[in-house]
C-alpha positions in Angstrom: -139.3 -63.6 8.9 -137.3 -61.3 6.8 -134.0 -59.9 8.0 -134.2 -56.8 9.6 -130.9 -55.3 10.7 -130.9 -54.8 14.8 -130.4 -51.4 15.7 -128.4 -50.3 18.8 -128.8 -47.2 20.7 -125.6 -44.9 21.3 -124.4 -45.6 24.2 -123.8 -41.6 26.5 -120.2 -41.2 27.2 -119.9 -39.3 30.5 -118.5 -35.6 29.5 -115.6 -35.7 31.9 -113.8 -38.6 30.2 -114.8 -36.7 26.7 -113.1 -33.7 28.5 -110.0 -35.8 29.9 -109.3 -37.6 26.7 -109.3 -34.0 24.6 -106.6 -32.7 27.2 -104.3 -35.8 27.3 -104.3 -35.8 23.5 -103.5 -32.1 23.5 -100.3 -32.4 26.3 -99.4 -35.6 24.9 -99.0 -34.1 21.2 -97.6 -30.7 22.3 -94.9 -32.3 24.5 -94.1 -35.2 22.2 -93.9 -33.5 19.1 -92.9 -29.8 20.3 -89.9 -32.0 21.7 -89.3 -33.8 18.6 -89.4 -30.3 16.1 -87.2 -28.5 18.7 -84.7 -31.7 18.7 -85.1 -31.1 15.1 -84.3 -27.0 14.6 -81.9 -26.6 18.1 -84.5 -25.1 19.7 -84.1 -27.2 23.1 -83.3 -25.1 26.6 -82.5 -26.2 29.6 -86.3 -26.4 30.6 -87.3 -28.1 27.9 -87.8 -26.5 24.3 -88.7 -23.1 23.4 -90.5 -22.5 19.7 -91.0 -19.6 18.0 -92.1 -19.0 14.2 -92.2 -21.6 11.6 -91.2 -24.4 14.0 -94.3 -22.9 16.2 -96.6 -23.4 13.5 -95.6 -26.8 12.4 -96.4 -27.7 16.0 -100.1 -26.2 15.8 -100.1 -28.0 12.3 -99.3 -31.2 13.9 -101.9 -30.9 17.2 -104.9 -30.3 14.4 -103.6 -32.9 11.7 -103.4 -35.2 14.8 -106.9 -35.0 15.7 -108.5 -34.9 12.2 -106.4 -37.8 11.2 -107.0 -40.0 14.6 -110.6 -39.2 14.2 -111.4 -39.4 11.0 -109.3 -42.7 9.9 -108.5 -44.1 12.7 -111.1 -44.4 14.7 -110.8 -41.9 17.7 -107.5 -40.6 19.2 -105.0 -42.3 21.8 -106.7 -40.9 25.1 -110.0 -41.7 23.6 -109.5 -45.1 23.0 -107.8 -45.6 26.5 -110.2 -43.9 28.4 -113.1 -45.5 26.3 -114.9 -42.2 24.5 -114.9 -44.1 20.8 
């Protein structure tokens, strides 16, 4: 018999958790590095941080270099992997 590679459906991921996973990575990155850039240029308040500017747009930098990187080379992103989307 000659050898002839098994193929495996795709197993559906149920859109909710596809849904969840995309809005824990987003909160978990704004908070964790929005925190970490205003620690960086004083731009802490008593709330919590405040950016504005170039410090914004490193954040919105970060959130899409985050997802590209995660997905692309790492095989899916935190919340993906934890709620089991990849």
């Amino acid at each position: 018999m000659a050898n002839v590679p098994s193929t495996v459906p795709p197993v559906s991921v149920a859109t909710w958790r596809k849904v969840s996973a995309a809005i824990l990575d987003f909160f978990t990155v704004f908070f964790v590095a929005g925190y970490a850039i205003s620690l960086a240029t004083s731009s802490t308040t008593s709330g919590g941080f405040e950016l504005q500017g170039g410090p914004a747009l490193i954040l919105a930098a970060l959130i899409v270099a985050y997802y590209f990187i995660f997905t692309k080379y790492l095989g899916g992103t935190i919340w993906q992997r934890v709620l089991g989307v990849r």
